[in-house]
ROSE-4610 file (N, C-alpha, C; in Angstrom, 1 decimal, always signed):
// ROSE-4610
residu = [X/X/X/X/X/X/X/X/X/X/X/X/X/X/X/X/X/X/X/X/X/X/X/X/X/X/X/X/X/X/X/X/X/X/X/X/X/X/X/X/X/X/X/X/X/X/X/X/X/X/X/X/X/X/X/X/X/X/X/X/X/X/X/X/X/X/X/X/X/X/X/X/X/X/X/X/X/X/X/X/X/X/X/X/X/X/X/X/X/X/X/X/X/X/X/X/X/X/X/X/X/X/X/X/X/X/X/X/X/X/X/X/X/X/X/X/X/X/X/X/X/X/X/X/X/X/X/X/X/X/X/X/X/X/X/X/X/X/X/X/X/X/X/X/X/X/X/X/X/X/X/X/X/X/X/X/X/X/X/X/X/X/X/X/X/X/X/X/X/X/X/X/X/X/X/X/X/X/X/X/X/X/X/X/X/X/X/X/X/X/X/X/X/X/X/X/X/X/X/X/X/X/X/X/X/X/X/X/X/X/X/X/X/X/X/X/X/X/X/X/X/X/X/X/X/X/X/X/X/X/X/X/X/X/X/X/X/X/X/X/X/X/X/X/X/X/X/X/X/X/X/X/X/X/X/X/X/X/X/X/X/X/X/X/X/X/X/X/X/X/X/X/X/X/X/X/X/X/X/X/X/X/X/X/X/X/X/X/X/X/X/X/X/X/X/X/X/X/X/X/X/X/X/X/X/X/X/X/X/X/X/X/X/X/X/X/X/X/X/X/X/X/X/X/X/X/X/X/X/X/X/X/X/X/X/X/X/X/X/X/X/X/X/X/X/X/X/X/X/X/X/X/X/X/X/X/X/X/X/X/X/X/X/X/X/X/X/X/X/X/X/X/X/X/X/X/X/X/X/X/X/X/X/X/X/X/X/X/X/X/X/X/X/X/X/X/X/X/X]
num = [1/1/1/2/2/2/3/3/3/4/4/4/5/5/5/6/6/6/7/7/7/8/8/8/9/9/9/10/10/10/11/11/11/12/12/12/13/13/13/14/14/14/15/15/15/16/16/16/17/17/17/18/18/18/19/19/19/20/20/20/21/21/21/22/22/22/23/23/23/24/24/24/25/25/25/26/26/26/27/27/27/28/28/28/29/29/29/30/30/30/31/31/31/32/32/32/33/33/33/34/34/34/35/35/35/36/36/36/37/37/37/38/38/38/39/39/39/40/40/40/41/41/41/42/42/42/43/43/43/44/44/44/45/45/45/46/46/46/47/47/47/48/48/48/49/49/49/50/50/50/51/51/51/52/52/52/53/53/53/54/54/54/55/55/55/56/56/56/57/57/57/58/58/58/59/59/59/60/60/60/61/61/61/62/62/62/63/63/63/64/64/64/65/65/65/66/66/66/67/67/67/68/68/68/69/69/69/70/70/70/71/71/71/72/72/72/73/73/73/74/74/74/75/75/75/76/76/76/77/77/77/78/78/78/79/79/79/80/80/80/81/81/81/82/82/82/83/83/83/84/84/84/85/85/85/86/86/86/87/87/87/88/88/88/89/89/89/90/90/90/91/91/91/92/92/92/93/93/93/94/94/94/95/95/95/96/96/96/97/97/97/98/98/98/99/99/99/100/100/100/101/101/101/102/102/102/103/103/103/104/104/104/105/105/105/106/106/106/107/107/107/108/108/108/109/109/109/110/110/110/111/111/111/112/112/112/113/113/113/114/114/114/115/115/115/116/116/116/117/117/117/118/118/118/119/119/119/120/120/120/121/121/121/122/122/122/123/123/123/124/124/124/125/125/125/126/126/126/127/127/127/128/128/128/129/129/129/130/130/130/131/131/131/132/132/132/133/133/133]
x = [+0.8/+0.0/+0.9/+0.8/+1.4/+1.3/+1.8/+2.1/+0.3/-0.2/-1.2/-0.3/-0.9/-0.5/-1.4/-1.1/-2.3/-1.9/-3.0/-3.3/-2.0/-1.3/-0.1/+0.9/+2.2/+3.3/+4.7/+5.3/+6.8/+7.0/+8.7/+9.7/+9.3/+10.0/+9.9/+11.6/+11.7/+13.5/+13.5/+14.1/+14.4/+15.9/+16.3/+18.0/+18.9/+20.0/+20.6/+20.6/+20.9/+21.4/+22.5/+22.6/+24.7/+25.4/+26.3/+27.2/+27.3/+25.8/+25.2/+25.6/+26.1/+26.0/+24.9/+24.2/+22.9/+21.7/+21.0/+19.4/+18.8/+17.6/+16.4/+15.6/+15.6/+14.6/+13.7/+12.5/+11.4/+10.1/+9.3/+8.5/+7.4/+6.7/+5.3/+4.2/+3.0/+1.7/+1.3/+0.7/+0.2/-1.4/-1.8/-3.5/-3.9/-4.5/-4.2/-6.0/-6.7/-8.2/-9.1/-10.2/-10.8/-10.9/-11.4/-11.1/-10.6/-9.2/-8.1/-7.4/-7.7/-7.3/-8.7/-10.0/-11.1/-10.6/-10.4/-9.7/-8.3/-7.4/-6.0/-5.7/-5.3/-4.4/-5.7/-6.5/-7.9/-8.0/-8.1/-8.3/-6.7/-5.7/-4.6/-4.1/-3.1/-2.3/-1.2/-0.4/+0.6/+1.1/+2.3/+2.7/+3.6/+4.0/+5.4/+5.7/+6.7/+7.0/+5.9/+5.4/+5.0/+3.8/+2.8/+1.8/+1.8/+1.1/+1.2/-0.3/-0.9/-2.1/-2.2/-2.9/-2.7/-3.9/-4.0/-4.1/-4.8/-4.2/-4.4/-3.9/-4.8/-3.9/-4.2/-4.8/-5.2/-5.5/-5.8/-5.9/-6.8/-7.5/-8.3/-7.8/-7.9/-7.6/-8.3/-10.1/-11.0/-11.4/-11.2/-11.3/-9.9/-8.6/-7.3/-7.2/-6.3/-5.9/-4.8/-3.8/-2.4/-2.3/-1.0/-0.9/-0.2/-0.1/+0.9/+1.4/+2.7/+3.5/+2.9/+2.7/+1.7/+3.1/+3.3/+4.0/+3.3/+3.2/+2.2/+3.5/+3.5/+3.9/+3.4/+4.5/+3.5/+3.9/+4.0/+3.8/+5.1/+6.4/+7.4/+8.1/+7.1/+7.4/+8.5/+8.4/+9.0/+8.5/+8.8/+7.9/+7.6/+6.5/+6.0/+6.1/+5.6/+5.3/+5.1/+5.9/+5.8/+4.9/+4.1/+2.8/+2.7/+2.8/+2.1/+0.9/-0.7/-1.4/-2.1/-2.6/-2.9/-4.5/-5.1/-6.3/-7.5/-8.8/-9.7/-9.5/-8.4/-7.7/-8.4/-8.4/-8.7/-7.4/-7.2/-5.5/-6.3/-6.6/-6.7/-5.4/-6.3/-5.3/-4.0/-3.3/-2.4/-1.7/-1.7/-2.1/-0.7/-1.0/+0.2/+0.4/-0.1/+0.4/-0.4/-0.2/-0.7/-0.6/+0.0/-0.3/+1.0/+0.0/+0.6/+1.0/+1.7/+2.3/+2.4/+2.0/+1.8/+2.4/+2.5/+3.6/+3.2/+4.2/+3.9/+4.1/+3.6/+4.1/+6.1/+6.4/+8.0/+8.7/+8.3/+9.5/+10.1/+9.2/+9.5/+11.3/+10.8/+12.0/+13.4/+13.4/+14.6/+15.2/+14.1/+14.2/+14.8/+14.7/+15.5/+14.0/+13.0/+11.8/+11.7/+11.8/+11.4/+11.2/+10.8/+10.1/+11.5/+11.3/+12.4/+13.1/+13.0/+13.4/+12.3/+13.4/+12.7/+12.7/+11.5/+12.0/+11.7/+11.9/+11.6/+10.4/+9.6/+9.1/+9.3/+9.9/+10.0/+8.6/+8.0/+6.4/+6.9/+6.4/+6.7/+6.3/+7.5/+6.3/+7.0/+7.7/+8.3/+9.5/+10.0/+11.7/+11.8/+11.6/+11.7/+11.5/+11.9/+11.4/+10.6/+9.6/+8.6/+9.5/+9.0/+9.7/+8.7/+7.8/+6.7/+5.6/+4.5/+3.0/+2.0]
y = [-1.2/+0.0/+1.2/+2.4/+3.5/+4.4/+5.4/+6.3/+7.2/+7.5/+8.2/+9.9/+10.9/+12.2/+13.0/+13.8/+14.6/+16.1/+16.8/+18.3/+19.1/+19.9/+20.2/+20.7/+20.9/+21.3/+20.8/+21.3/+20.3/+21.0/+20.1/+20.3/+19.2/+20.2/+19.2/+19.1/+18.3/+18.4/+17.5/+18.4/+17.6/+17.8/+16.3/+16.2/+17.0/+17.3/+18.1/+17.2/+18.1/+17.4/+16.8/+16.3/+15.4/+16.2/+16.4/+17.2/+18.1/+18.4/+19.5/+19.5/+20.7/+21.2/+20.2/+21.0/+20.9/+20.3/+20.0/+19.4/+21.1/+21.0/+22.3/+22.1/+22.5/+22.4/+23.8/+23.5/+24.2/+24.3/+25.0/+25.1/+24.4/+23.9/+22.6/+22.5/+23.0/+22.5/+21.8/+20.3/+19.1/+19.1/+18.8/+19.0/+17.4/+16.6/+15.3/+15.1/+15.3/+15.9/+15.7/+16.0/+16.0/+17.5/+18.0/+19.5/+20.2/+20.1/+20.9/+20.6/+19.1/+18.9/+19.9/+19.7/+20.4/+21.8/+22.9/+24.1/+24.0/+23.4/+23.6/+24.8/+25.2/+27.0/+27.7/+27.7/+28.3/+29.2/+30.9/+32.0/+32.8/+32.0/+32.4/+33.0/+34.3/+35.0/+34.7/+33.8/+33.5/+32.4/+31.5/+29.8/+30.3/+30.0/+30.0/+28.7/+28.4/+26.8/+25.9/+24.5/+24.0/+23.2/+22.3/+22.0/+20.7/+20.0/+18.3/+18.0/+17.4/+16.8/+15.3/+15.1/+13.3/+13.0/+11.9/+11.1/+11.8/+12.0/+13.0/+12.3/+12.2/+11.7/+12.4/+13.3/+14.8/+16.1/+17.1/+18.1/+19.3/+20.5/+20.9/+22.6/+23.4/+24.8/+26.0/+25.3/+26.6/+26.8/+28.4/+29.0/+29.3/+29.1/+29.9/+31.0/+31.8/+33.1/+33.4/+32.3/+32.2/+30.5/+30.5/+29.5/+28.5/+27.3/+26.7/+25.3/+25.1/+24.0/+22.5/+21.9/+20.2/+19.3/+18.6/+17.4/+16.3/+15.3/+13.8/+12.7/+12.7/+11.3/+10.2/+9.0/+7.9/+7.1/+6.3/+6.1/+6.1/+5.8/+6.7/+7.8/+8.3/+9.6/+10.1/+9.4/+9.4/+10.4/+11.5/+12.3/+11.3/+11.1/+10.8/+11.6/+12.9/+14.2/+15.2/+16.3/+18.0/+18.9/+19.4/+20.1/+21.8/+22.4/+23.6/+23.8/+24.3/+24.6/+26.2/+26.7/+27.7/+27.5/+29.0/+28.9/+28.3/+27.8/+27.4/+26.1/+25.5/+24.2/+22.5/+21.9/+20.2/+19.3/+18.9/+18.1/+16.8/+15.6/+14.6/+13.6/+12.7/+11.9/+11.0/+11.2/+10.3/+9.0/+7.9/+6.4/+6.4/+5.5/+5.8/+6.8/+7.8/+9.1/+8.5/+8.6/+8.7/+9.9/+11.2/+12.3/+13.1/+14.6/+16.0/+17.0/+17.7/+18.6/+20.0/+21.2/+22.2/+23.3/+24.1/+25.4/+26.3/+27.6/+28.5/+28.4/+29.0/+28.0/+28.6/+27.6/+27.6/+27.7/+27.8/+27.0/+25.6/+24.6/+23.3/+23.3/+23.5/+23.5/+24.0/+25.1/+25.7/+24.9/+24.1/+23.1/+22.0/+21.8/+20.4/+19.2/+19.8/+18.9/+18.6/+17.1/+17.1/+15.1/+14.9/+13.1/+12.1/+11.0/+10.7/+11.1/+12.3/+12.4/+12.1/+11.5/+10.9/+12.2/+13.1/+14.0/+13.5/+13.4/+13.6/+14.8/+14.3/+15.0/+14.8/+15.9/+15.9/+16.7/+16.0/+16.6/+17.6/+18.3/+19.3/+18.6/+18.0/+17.7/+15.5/+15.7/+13.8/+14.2/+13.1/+13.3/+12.8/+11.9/+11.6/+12.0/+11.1/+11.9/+10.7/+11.3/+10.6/+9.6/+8.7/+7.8/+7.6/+6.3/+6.4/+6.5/+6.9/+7.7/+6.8]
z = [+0.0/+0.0/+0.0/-0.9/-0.7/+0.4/+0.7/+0.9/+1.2/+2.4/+2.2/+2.7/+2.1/+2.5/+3.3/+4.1/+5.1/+4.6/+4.4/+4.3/+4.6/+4.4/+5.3/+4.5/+4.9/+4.1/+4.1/+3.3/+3.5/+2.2/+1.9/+1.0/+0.2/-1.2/-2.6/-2.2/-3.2/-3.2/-4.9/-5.5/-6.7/-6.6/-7.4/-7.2/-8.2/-8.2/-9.5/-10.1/-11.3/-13.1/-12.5/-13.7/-13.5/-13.5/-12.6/-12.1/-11.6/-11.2/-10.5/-9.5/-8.3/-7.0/-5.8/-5.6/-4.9/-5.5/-4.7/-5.1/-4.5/-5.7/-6.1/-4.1/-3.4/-2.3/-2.0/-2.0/-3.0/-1.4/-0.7/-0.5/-1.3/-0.2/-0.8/+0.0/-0.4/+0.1/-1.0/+0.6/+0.2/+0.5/-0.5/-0.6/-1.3/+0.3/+0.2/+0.1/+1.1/+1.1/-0.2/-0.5/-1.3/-1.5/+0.3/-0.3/-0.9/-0.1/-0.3/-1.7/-2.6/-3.8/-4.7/-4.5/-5.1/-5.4/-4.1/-4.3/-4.9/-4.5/-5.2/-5.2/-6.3/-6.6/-7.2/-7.1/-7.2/-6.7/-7.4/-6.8/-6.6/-6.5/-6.3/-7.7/-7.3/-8.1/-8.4/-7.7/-7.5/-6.7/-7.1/-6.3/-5.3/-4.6/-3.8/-3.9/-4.7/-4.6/-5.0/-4.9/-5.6/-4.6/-5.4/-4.3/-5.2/-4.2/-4.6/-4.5/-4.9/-5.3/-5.4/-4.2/-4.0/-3.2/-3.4/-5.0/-6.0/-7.3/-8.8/-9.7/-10.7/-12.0/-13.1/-13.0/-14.1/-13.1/-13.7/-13.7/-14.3/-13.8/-15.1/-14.4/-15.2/-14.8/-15.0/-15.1/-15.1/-13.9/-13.4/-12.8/-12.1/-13.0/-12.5/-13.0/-12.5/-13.2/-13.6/-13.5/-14.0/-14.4/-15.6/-16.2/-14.8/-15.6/-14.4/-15.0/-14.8/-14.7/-14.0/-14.5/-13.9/-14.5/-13.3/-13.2/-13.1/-13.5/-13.3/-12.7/-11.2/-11.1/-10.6/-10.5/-10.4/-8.8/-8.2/-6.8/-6.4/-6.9/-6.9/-6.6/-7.3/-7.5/-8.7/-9.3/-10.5/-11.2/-12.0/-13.1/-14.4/-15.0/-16.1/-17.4/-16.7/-18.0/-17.3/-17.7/-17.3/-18.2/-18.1/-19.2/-18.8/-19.2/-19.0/-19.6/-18.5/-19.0/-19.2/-19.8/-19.4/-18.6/-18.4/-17.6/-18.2/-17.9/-19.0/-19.4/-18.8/-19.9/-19.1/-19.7/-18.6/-19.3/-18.4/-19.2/-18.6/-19.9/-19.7/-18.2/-17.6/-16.9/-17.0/-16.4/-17.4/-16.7/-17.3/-16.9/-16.0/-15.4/-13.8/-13.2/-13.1/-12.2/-10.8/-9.8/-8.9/-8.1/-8.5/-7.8/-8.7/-8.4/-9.4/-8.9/-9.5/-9.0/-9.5/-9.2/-10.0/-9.3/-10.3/-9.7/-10.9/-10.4/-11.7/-13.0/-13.9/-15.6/-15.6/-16.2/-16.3/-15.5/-14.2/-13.0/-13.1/-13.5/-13.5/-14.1/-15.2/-16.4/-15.7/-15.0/-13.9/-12.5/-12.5/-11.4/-11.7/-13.1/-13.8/-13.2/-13.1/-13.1/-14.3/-15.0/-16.0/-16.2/-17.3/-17.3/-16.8/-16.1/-15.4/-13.9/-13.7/-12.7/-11.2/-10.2/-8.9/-8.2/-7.7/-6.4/-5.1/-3.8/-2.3/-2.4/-1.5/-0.5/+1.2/+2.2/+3.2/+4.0/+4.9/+5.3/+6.3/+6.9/+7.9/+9.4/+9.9/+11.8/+11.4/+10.1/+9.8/+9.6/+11.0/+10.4/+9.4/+8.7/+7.6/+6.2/+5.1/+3.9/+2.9/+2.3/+1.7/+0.2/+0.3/-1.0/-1.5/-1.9/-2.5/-1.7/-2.8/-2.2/-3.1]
């Protein structure tokens, strides 16, 4: 059985490129809920870092007001596929994702988020860090 997530916050941590310095560690609200996944980035002008959506395996973006960056991973946490959508938009599900990730449009790409790569999530209040979900 995976990984259940609770409402809350924590670190993304995506690892560097090859031969990169540092891993990307990113500010993260988790919206594990029905609620808290229903609202999402809804109403907001702006991401601080990135929000996780679990269990999610699509995404739709009427009623945003800014575009945004969607990651699809799968129990893992492996990335599948990086998409930008804009507002207005419904991005079909995509088969294995078990939860998404969204941020502002074109952050991902700066972050070295992209298909293939495994990130961590660390929860806020767990010494630990999340492996699969």
């Amino acid at each position: 059985m995976g990984r259940r997530w609770r409402d809350g916050t924590g670190r993304l941590i995506v690892p560097s490129a090859e031969g990169g310095p540092d891993p990307v560690v990113l500010p993260l609200e988790i919206a594990a809920s029905y609620r808290a996944r229903t609202k999402g980035l809804l109403g907001r002008d702006a991401v601080d870092g990135a929000m996780l959506l679990s269990p999610a395996s699509g995404v739709h973006t009427f009623g945003m007001r800014i575009p945004i960056d969607v990651a699809y991973l799968d129990r893992h946490l492996t990335v599948r596929a990086v998409r930008t959508m804009a507002p207005g938009r419904l991005g079909l599900p995509r088969p294995r994702a078990r939860h998404v990730l969204e941020a502002a449009a074109g952050t991902m790409a700066g972050w070295g988020l992209r298909a293939g790569v495994r990130v961590r999530i660390e929860v806020e209040g767990e010494g630990g860090t999340g492996g699969s979900g």
